[in-house]
C-alpha positions as CSV (number, residue, x, y, z in Angstrom):
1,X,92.7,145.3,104.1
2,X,90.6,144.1,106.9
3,X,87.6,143.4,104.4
4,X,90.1,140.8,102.6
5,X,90.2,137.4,103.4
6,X,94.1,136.0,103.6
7,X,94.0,134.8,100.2
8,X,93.4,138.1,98.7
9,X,95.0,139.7,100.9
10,X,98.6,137.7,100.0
11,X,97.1,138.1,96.7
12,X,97.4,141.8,96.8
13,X,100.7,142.0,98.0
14,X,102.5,140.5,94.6
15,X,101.5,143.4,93.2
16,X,102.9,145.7,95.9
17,X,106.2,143.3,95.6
18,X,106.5,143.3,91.7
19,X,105.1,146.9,90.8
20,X,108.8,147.8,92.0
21,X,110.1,145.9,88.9
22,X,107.4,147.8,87.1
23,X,108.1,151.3,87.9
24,X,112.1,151.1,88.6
25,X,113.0,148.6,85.9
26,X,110.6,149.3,83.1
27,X,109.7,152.9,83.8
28,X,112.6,154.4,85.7
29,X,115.9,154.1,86.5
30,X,116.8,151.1,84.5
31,X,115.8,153.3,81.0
32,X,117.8,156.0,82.1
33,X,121.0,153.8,83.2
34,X,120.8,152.5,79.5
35,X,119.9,155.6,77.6
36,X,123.1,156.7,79.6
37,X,125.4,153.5,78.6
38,X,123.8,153.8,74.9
39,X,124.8,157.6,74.8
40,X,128.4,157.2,75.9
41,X,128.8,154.2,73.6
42,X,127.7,157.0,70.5
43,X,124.4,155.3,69.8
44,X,122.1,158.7,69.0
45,X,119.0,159.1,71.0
46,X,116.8,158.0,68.5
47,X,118.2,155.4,67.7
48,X,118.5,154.2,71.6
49,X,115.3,154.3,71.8
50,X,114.3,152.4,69.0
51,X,116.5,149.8,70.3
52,X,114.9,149.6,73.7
53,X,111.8,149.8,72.0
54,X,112.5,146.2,69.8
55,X,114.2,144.8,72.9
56,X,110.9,145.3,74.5
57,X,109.1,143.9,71.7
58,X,111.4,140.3,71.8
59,X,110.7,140.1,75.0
60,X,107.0,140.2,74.9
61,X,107.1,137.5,71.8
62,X,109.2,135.0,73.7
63,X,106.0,134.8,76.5
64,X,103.6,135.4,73.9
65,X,104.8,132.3,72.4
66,X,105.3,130.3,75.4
67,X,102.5,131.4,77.7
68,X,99.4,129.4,76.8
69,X,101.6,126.4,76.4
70,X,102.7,127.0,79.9
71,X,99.3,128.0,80.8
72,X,97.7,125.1,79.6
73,X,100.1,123.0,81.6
74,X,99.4,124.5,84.4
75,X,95.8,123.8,84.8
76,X,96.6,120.5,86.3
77,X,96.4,120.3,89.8
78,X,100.2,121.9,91.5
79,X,101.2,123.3,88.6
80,X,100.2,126.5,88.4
81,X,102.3,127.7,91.6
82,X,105.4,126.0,90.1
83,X,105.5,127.8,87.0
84,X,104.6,130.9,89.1
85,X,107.7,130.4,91.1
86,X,110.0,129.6,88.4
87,X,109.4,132.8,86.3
88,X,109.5,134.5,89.5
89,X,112.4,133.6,90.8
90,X,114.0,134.1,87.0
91,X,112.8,137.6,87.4
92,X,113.8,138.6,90.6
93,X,117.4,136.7,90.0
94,X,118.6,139.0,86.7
95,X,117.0,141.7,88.0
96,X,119.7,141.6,90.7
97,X,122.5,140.8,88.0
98,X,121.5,144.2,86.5
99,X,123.8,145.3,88.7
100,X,126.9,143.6,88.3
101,X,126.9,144.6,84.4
102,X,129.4,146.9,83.4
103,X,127.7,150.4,82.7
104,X,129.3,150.3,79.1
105,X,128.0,146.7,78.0
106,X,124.5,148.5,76.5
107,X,123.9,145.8,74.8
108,X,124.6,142.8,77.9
109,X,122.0,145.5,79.5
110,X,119.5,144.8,76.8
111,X,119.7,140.7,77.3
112,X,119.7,141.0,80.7
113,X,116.7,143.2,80.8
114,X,114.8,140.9,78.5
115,X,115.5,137.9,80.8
116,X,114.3,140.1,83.9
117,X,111.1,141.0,81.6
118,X,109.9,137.4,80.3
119,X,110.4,136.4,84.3
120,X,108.2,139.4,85.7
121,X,106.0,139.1,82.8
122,X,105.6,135.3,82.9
123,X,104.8,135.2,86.8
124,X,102.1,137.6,86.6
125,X,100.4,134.9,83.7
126,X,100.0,133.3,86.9
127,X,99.1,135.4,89.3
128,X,96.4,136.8,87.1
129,X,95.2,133.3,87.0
130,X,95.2,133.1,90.7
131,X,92.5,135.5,91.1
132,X,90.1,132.9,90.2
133,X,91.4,131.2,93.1
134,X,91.0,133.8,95.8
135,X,87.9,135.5,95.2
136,X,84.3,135.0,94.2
137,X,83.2,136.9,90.9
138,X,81.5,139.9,92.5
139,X,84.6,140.7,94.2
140,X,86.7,140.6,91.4
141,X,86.6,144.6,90.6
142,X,87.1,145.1,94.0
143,X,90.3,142.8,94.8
144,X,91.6,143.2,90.8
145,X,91.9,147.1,91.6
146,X,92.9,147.2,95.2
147,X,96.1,144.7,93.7
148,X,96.7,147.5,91.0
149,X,96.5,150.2,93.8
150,X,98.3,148.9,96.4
151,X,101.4,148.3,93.8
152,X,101.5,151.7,92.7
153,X,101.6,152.9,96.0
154,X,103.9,150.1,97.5
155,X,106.1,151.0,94.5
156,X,107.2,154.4,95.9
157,X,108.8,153.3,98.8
158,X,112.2,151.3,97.2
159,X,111.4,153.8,94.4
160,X,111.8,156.6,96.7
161,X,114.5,155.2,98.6
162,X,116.1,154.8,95.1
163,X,115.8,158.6,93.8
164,X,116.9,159.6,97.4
165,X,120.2,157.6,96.9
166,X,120.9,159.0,93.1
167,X,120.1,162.5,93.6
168,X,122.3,162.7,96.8
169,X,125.2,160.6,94.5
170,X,124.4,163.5,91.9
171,X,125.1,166.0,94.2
172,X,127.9,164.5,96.2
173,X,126.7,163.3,99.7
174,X,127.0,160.4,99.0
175,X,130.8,158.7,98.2
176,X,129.7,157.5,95.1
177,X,128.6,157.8,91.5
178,X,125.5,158.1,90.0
179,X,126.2,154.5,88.2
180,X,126.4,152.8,91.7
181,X,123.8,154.5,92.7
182,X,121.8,153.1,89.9
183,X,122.8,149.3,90.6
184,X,121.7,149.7,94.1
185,X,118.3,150.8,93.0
186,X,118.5,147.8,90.8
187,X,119.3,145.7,93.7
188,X,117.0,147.1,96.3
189,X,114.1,146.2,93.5
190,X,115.0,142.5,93.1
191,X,115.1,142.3,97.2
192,X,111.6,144.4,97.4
193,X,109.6,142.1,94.8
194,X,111.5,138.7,96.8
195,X,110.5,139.8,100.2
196,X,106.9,140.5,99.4
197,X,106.0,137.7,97.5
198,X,106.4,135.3,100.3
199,X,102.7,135.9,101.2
200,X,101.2,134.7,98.0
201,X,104.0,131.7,98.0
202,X,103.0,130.7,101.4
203,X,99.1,131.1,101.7
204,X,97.8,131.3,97.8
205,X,96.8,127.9,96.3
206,X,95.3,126.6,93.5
207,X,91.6,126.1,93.5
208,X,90.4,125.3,90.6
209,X,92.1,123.2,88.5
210,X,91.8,119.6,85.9
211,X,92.7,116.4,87.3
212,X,96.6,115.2,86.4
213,X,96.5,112.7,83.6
214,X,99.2,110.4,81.7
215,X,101.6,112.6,79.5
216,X,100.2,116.0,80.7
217,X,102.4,117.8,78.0
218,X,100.7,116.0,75.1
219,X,97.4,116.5,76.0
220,X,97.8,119.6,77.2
221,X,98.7,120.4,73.3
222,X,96.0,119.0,72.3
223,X,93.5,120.9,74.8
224,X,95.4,124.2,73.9
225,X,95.0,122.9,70.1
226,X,91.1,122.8,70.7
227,X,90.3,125.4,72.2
228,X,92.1,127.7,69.4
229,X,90.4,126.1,67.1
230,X,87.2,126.9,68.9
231,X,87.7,130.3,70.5
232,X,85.6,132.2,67.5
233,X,82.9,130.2,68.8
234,X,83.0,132.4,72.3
235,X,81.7,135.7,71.0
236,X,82.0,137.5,74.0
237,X,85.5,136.2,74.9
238,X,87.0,136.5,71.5
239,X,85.5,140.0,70.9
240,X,86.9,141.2,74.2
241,X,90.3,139.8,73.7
242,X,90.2,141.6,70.4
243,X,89.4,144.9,71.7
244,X,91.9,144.0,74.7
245,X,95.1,143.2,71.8
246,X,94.8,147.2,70.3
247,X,94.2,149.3,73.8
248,X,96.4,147.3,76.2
249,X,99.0,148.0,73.5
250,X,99.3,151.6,73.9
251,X,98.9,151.6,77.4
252,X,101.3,149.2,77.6
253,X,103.8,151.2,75.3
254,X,103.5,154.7,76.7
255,X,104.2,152.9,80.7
256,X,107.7,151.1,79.1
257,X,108.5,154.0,76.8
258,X,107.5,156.9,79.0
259,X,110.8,158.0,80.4
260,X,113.0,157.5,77.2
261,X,110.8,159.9,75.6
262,X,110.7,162.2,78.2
263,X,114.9,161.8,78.0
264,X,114.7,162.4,74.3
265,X,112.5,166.1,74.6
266,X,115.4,167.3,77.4
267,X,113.4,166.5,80.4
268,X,116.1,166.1,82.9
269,X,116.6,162.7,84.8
270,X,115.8,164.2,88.4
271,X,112.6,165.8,87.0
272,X,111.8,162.4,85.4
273,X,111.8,160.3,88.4
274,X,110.2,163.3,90.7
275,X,107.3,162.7,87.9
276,X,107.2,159.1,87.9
277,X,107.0,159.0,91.4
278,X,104.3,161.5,91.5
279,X,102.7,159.6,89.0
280,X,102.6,156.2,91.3
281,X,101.1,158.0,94.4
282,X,98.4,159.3,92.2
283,X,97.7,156.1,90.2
284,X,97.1,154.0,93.6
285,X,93.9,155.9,94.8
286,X,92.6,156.0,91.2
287,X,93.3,152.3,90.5
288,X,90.9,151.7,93.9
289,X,88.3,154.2,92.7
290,X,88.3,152.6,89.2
291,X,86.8,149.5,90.9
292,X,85.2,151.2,93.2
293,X,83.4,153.5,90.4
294,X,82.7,149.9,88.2
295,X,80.8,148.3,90.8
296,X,78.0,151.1,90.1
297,X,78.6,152.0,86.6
298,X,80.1,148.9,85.6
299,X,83.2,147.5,84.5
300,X,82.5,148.1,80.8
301,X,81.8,151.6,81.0
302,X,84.7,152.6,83.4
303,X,87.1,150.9,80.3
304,X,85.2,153.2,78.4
305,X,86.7,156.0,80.3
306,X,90.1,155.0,80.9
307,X,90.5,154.2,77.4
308,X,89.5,158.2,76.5
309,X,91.9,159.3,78.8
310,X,94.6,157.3,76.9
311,X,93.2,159.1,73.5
312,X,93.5,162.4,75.2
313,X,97.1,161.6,76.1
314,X,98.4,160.8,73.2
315,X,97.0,163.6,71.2
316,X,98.5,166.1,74.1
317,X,102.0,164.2,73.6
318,X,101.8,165.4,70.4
319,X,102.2,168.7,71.3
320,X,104.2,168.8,74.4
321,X,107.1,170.9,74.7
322,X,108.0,171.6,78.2
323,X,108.6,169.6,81.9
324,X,105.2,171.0,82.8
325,X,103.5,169.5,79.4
326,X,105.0,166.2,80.5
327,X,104.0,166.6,83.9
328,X,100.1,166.9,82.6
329,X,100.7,164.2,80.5
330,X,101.9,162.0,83.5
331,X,98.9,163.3,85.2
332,X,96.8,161.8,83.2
333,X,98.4,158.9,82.6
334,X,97.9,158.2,86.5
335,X,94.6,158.7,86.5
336,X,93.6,155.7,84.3
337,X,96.6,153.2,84.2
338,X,96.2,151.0,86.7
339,X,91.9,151.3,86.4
340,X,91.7,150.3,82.6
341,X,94.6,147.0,83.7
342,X,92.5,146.2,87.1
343,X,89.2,146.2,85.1
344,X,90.2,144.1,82.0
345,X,91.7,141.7,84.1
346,X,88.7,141.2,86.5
347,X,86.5,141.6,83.1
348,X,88.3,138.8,81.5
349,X,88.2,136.4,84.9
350,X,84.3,136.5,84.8
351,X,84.1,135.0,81.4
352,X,86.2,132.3,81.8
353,X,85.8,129.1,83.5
354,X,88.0,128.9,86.6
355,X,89.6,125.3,86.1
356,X,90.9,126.4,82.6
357,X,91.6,129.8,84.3
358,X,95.7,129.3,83.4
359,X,94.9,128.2,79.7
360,X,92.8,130.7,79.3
361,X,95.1,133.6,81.0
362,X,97.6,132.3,78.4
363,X,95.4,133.7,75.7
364,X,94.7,136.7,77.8
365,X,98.6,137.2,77.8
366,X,99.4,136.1,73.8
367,X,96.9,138.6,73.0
368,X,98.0,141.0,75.7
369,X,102.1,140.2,74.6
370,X,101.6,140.6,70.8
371,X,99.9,143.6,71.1
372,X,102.9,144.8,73.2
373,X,105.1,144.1,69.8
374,X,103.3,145.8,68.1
375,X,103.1,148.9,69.7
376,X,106.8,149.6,70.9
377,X,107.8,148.9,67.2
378,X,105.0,151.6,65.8
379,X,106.8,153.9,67.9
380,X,110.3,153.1,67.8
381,X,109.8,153.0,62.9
382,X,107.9,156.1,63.7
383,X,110.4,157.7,65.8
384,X,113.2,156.8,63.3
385,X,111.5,157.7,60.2
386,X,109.9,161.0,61.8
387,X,113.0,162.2,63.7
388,X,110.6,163.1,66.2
389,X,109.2,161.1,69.7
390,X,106.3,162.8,69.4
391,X,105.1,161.3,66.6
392,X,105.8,157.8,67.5
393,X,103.5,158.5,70.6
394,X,100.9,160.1,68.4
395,X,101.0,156.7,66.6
396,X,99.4,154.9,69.3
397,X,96.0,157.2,69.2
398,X,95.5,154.5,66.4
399,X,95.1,151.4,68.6
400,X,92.9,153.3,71.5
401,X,90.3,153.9,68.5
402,X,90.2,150.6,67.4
403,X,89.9,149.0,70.9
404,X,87.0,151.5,72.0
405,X,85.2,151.0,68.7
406,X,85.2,146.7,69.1
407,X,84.7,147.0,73.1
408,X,81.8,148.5,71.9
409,X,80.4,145.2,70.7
410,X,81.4,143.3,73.8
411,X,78.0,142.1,76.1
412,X,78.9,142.1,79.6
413,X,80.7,139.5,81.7
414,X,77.5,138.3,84.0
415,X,75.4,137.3,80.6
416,X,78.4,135.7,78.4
417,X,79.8,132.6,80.6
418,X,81.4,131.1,77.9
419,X,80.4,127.4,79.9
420,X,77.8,127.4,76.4
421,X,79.4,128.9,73.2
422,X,77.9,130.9,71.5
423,X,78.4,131.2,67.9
424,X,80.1,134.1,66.3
């Protein structure tokens, strides 16, 4: 970290702080302490699933429909950190009341969760946007992947400390059940994601940004209102934010889905989270080599590959069967997760100017939200109709295809500044 400056540096850290949310919350423990509520309350496995699945997919709508608003706003000078504190602080706050809902209220552990999500979800519109702030474009591969790294591996210390504390409730050490053990994980994520997000709130500021003005919240309508109206016009922008909407669904999917499916083909909840944290440590070093690897290949080429993994993955769900399948499968997974969300996110910085950065990051998330409708409800219709989680997984192959095929036609970030439009 030595090569960072302070910025990126404090930078960095939000993602060590809210990759805990990521892996304990969405992945983890929090799908498995509902699949568990869901299941004593007689709601079938399938059909548990499927719920989480359109929970997941409300949650993703309510930001996709108020993030470029937000974002827009947010370009005028001091806003951007306010927003980012609010949604934080929303996050980090129902996380924490996770665990003071009763462990047969399923459905109070759906809302909940979905307030948790549009708060984690909404502060990194703006952290993403921050990245403009902190580092020059050649550096964006570099400090874009090191954030995605050092969250997956700062992620397996509360959720090691987590699985340490429910398998030894499991087995009887400790003098408590496996449900308290669950809300302690719950709380020791919302502390976590707090205490390491005081770097970027103390030393991150915004750089780049438009002048205030009278009656911010009208023009800032009308600015959003222009620039979707002239978005086809940046063919590099709007054919990368296409290709962005179909693969950054399934990716998306298989990380918030991964352990209910795993639940639904028997995996056991132990073997579960010794996989998913098997799955961070790997995913950190990759997400750095990702970068690393796009500085000489380039960024394009490396989604290329992480995008064929994701193919390969879903085609091999297909057909899994056994904890060792699943353990391949998670395998995988690590090895291109956190490269192919590093990469588009520095990709997509380069092309954008960086006073509109928040605006703009508010179409990187509608597209990036929408898609994540999308693909938890192919799954969860899939599921339901098939009888089978394999096939909802399978679905997905769909959306990699598409996404590869338009990337395709995407020229790269250092010829396409979309300062001069260029007509579709």
């Amino acid at each position: 970290m030595k090569r960072f400056s302070k910025e990126e540096s404090s930078w960095i850290y939000y993602d060590w702080a809210n990759s805990a949310y990521s892996i304990i919350i969405s992945t983890a423990v929090f799908p498995l302490f509902y699949k568990a509520a869901a299941t004593n309350a007689g709601v079938s496995a399938a059909n548990s699933t499927a719920y989480l699945g359109y929970t997941i997919a409300i949650a993703t709508f309510i930001l996709a429909m108020i993030g470029p608003i937000l974002g827009t706003i947010a370009d005028y000078e001091g806003y951007k950190k306010k927003f980012f504190s609010f949604f934080f602080a929303l996050g980090v706050t129902f996380t924490a009341l996770l665990a003071f809902v009763p462990s047969d209220q399923w459905l109070l552990l759906l809302i909940f969760y979905t307030v948790a999500a549009v708060g984690s979800a909404g502060s990194n519109v703006f952290y993403d946007a921050f990245l403009t702030d902190v580092t020059t474009e050649d550096r964006m591969n570099r400090v874009s992947s090191r954030g995605f790294g050092f969250g997956y591996i700062g992620s397996t210390i509360p959720f090691i400390i987590s699985i340490a504390i429910i398998i030894l409730s499991q087995n009887g050490t400790l003098p408590f059940s496996v449900t308290v053990a669950s809300k302690i994980a719950f709380v020791i994520t919302a502390l976590w994601w707090g205490i390491f997000s005081i770097p970027l709130l103390k030393n991150v500021h915004q750089r780049y940004f438009i002048q205030r003005e009278p009656s911010p919240v009208a023009n800032s309508f009308k600015r959003l209102g222009k620039t979707m109206k002239e978005i086809r016009k940046y063919r590099a922008l709007f054919l990368f934010l296409l290709a962005y909407f179909f693969y950054i669904d399934g990716v998306g999917t298989i990380i918030t889905m991964s352990t209910a499916y795993g639940s639904d083909l028997g995996i056991t909840a132990t073997n579960l989270l010794i996989i998913l944290f098997v799955t961070q440590v790997v995913a950190g070093p990759f997400a750095i080599l990702y970068g690393r690897l796009a500085e000489r290949f380039t960024g394009k080429k490396m989604l290329y590959v992480g995008i064929s993994v994701y193919i390969i993955v879903c085609i091999y769900a297909y057909f899994l069967e056994t904890t060792m399948d699943f353990w391949i499968l998670a395998m995988l997974v690590a090895s291109s997760q956190g490269g192919i969300q590093a990469l588009s996110r520095a990709y997509f910085a380069k092309l954008i100017p960086k006073k509109n950065a928040n605006e703009f990051f508010g179409f990187y998330n509608i597209f990036g939200k929408f898609a994540s409708i999308l693909g938890p409800l192919l799954v969860a219709v899939t599921a339901q109709v098939t009888g089978e989680s394999n096939s909802g997984v399978f679905s997905l192959v769909i959306l990699f295809i598409i996404g590869i095929v338009i990337l395709a036609f995407v020229p790269e970030p250092k010829e396409n500044k979309i300062d001069k439009p260029a007509i579709l």
